[in-house]
C-alpha positions as CSV (number, residue, x, y, z in Angstrom):
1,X,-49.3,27.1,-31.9
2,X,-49.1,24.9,-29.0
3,X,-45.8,24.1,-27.7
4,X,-44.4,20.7,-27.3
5,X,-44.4,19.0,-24.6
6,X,-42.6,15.7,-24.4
7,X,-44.3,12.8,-22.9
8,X,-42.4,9.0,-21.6
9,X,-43.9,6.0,-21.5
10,X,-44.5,4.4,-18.1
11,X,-42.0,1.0,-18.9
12,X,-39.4,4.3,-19.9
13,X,-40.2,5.6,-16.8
14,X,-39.7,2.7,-14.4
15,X,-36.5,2.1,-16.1
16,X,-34.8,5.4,-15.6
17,X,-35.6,4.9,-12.0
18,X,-34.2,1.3,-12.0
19,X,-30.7,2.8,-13.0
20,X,-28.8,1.5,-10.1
21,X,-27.3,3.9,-7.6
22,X,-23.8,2.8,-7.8
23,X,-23.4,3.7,-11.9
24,X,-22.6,7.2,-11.0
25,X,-20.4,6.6,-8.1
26,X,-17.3,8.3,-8.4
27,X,-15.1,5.6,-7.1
28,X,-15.4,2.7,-9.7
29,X,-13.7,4.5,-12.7
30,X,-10.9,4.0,-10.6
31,X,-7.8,1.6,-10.9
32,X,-7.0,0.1,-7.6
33,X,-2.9,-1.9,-7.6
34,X,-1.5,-3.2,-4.8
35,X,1.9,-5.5,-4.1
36,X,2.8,-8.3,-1.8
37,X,3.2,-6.7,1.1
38,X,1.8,-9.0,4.2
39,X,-0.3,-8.3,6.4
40,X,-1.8,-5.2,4.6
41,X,-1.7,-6.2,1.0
42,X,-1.1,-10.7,-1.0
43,X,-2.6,-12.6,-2.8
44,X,-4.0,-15.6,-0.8
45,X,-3.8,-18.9,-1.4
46,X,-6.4,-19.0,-4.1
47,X,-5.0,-16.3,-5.8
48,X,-7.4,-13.4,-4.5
49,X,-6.7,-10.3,-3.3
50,X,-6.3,-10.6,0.7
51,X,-4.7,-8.7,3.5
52,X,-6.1,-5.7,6.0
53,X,-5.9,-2.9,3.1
54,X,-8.1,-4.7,0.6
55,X,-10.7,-5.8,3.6
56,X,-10.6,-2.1,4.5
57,X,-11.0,-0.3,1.0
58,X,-13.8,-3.4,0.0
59,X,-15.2,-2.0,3.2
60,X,-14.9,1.4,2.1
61,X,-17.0,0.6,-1.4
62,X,-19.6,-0.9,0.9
63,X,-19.9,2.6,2.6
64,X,-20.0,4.5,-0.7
65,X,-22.3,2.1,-2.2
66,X,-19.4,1.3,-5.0
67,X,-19.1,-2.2,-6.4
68,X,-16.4,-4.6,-5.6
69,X,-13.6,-3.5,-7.8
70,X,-10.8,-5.4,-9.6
71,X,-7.4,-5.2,-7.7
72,X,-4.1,-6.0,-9.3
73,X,-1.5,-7.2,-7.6
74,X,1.9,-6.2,-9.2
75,X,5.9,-5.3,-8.5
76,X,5.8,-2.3,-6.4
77,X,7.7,-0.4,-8.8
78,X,5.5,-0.9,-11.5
79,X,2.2,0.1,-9.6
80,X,4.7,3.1,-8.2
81,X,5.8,3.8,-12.3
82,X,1.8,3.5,-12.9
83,X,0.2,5.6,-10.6
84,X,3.0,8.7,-11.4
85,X,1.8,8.4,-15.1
86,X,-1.6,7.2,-15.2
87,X,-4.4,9.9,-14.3
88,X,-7.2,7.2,-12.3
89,X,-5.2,4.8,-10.5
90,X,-5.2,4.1,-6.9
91,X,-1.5,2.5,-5.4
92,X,-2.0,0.9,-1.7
93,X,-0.1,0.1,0.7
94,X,1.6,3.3,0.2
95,X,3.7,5.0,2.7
96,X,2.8,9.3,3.0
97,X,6.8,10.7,3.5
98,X,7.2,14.1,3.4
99,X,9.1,13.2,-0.2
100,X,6.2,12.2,-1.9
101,X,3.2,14.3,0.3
102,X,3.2,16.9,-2.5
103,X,3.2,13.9,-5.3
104,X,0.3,12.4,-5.1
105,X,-3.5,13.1,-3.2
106,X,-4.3,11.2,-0.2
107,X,-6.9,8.8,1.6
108,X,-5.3,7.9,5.5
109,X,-4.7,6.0,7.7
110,X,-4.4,2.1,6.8
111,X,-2.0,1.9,9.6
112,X,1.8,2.3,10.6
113,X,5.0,0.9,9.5
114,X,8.2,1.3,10.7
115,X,10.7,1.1,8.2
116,X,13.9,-0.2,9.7
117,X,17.6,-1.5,8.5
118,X,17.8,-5.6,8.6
119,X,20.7,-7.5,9.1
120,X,21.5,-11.0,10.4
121,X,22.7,-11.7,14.0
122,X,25.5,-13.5,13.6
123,X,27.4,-10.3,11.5
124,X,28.6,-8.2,13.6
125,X,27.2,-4.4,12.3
126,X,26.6,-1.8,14.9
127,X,25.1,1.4,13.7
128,X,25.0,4.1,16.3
129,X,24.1,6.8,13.5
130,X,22.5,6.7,10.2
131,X,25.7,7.8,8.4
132,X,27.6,4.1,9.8
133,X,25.1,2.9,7.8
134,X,26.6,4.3,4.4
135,X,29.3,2.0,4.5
136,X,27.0,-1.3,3.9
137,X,25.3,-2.9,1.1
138,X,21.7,-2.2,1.6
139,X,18.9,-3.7,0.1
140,X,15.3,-2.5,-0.5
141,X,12.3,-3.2,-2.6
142,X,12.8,-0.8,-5.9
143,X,11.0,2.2,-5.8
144,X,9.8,1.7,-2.4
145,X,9.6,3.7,0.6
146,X,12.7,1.9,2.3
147,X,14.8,2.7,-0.7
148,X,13.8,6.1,-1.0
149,X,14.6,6.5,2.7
150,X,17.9,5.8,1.7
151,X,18.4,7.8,-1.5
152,X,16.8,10.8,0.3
153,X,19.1,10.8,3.1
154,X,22.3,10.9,1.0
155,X,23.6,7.2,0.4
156,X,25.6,5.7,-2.4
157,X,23.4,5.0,-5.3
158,X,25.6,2.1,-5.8
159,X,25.2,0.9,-2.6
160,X,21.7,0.3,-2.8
161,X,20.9,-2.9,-4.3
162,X,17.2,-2.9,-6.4
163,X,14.5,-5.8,-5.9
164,X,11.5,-6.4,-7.0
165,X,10.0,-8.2,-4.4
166,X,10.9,-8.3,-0.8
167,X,11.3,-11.5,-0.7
168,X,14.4,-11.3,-3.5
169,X,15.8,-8.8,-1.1
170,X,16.1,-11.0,1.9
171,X,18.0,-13.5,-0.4
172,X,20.2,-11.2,-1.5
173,X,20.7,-10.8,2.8
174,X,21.3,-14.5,3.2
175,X,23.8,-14.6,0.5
176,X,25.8,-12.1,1.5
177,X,25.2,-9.7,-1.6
178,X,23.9,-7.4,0.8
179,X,25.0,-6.3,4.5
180,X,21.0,-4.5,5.2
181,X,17.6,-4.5,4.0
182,X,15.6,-1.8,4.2
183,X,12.3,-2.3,4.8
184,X,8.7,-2.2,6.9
185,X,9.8,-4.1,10.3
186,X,5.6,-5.7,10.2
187,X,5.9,-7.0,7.0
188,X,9.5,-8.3,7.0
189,X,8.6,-9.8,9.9
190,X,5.4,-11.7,8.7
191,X,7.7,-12.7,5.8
192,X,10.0,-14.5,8.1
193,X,7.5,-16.2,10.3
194,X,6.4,-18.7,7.7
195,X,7.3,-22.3,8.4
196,X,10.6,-22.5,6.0
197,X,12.1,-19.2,7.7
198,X,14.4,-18.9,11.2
199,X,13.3,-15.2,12.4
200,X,16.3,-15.5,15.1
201,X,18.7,-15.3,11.9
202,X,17.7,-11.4,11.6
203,X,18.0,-8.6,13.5
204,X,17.1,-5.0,13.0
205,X,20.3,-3.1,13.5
206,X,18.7,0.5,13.3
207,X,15.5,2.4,12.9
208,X,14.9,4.9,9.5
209,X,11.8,6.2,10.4
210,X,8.1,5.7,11.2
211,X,5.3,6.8,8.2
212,X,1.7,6.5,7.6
213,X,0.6,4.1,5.5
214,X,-2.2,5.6,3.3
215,X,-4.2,5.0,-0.5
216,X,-2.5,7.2,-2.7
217,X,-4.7,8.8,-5.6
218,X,-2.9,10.4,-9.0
219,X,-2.7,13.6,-9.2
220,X,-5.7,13.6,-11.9
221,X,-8.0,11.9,-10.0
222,X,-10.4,14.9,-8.7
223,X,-10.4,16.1,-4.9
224,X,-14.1,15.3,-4.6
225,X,-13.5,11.8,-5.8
226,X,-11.0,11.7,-3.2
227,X,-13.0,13.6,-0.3
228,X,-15.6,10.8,-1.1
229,X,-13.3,8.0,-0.2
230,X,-11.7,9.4,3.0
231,X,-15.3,10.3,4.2
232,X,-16.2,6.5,3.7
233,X,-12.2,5.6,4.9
234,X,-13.1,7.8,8.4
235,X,-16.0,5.9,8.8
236,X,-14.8,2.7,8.3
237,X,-11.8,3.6,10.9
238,X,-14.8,4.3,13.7
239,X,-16.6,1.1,13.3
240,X,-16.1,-1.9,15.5
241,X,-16.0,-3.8,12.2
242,X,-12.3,-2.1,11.1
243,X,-11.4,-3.3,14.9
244,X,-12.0,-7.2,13.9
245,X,-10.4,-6.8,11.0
246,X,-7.1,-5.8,12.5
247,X,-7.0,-8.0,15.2
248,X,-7.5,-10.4,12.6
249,X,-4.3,-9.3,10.7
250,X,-2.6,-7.6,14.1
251,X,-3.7,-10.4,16.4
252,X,-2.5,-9.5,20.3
253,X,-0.4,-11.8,22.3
């Protein structure tokens, strides 16, 4: 007897082939959540996502012949709360401390950030080591890297005063609920230059630390999946295409 050997049609043929490269590509099963966090990560004015991160990861799907990819924009804490449970999701801007290195998988540089302790100028708060700074009210973005800072170093859990957005944070400063804010000296500052806000009201009164900003993967996603997007990250990095885009965001004086 002979044996059977399958034949396809030409039509079935053409449209295997016509399958579309990017349907297998690793990086759009992926959930991608981001925050308010200027310059890196907003919504603009029309309600998209804008800000040097999301140019730089759509740049990054370009590279890996991905898709553009839905991006939600959310309360730090919950895209923090998210990507700790959830085994796909991608959280950006994150910061890489040595706290939460061994937490998640990583995808770096985006840039950065200095996280510093705000005050205003006309109280009179001097801090000439991180343990004056105990004493104080101190406010910080729930769940992000300027309150962990804090809670990792020892201080009061009392003392540090949740909020979900920065901008609720630097309210709380005005009002006099809190003494500090911790937080990213870029972005607090791009916060206070819009037109309704006095920067010369704030000054930072001590430095925490400096970290990397980075995408930060869950711990399910798999290492080749994540290989594949810091290949296409490095490359990005290298081009004279990433170097518009931040002077764009990071224009020089």
């Amino acid at each position: 007897m002979r044996a059977w050997t399958p034949t396809f049609s030409l039509p079935l043929i053409v449209a295997m082939l016509a399958v579309p490269a990017w349907a297998a590509t690793p990086l759009a099963g992926l959930h991608y959540l981001s925050e308010e966090y200027r310059p890196y990560n907003y919504l603009d004015e029309t309600g998209q996502p804008a800000g040097l991160a999301v140019e730089l990861l759509q740049r990054v799907w370009q590279q890996t012949a991905t898709p553009p990819q839905p991006i939600a924009i959310m309360p730090w804490a919950r895209g923090y709360y998210l990507l700790t449970q959830k085994p796909n999701v991608v959280l950006f801007s994150t910061a890489r401390t040595e706290a939460r290195d061994p937490l998640f998988k990583w995808a770096c540089p985006i840039g950065y950030a200095e996280i510093v302790l705000l005050g205003l100028t006309r109280r009179a708060i001097t801090i000439n080591k991180l343990e004056d700074a105990q004493q104080y009210n101190i406010g910080a973005v729930r769940a992000d890297v300027g309150e962990q800072l804090l809670l990792n170093n020892g201080f009061d859990e009392q003392k540090v005063m949740s909020a979900n957005r920065l901008g609720q944070a630097i309210k709380m400063l005005d009002s006099g609920r809190v003494d500090l804010v911790s937080t990213n000296k870029t972005t607090v500052m791009s916060l206070l230059s819009s037109p309704d806000a006095d920067p010369a009201r704030y000054q930072v009164r001590w430095v925490l630390s400096s970290e990397q900003f980075c995408y930060a993967f869950s711990q399910g996603v798999d290492d080749a999946v994540v290989k594949t997007f810091q290949n296409g990250l490095t490359q990005v990095l290298a081009s004279s295409e990433f170097q518009q885009i931040q002077r764009k965001y990071f224009p020089t004086p």
